[in-house]
C-alpha positions as CSV (number, residue, x, y, z in Angstrom):
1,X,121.0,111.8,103.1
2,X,123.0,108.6,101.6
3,X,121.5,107.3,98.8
4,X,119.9,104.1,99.7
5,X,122.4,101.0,98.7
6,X,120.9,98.7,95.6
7,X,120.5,95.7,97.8
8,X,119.0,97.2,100.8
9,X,115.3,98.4,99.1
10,X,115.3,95.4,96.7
11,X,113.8,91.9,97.0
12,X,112.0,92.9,100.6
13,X,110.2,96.0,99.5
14,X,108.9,94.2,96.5
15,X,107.9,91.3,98.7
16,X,106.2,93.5,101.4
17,X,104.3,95.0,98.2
18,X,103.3,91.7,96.7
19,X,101.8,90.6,100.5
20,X,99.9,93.5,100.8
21,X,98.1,93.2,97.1
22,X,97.2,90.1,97.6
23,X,95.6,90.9,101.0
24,X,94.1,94.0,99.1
25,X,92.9,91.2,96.4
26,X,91.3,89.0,99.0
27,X,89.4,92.0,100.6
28,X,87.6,92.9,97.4
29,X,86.8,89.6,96.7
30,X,84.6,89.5,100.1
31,X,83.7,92.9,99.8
32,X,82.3,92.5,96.1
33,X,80.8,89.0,97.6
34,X,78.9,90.6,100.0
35,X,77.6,93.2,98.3
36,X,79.6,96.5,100.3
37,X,78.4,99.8,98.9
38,X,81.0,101.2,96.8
39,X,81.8,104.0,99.6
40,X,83.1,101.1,101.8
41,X,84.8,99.4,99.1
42,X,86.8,103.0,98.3
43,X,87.1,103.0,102.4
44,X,88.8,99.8,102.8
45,X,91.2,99.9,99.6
46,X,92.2,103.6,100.5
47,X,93.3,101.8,104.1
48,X,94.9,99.3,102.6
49,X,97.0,101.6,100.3
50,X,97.7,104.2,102.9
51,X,99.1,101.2,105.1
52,X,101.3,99.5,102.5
53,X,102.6,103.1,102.1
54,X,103.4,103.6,105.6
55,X,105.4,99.9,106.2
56,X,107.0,100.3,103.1
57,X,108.5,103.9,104.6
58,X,108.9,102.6,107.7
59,X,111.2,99.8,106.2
60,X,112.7,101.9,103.7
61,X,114.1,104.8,106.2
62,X,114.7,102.1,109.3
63,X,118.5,103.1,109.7
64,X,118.0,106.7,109.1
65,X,114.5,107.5,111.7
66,X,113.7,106.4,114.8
67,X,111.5,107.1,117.5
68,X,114.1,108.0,120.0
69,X,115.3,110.9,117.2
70,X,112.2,112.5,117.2
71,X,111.6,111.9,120.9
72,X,114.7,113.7,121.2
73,X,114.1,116.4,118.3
74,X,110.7,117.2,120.5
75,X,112.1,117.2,124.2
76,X,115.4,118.3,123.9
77,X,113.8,122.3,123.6
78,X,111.4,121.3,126.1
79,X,114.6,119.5,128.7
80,X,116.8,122.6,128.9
81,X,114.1,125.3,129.2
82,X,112.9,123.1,132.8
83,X,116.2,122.6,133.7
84,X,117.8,126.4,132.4
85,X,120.5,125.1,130.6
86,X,121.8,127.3,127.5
């Protein structure tokens, strides 16, 4: 794996961060207004952090995963044992 460059993982990770705390800060505002049980509170936040997880990995390895890789990585096994191909 290439180490990723300076500039790519820079100013757009951080701002993809900063958008999801303050969507995360909005949500415990209405959830502490409306008086959620802390069980739904600890639901929602853990959502919110397991999604700013998965976009930030999804924009971090862009150019090195795709879908049609693992498509491939799955079917390929799959495509020459119908078709009897060594």
């Amino acid at each position: 794996m290439e180490p990723v460059d300076a500039q790519y993982g820079g100013i757009e990770m951080i701002a993809i961060a900063v958008i999801f705390v303050a969507i995360g800060y909005l949500e415990w505002v209405y959830l502490i207004r409306e008086k959620q049980k802390a069980s739904i509170i600890r639901i929602v936040m853990g959502c919110s952090f397991f999604l700013l997880l998965c976009a930030e990995a999804v924009y971090l390895f862009a150019d090195n995963w795709s879908i049609g890789m693992f498509m491939n990585t799955v079917f390929s096994p799959v495509q020459k044992w119908l078709f009897a191909e060594t």
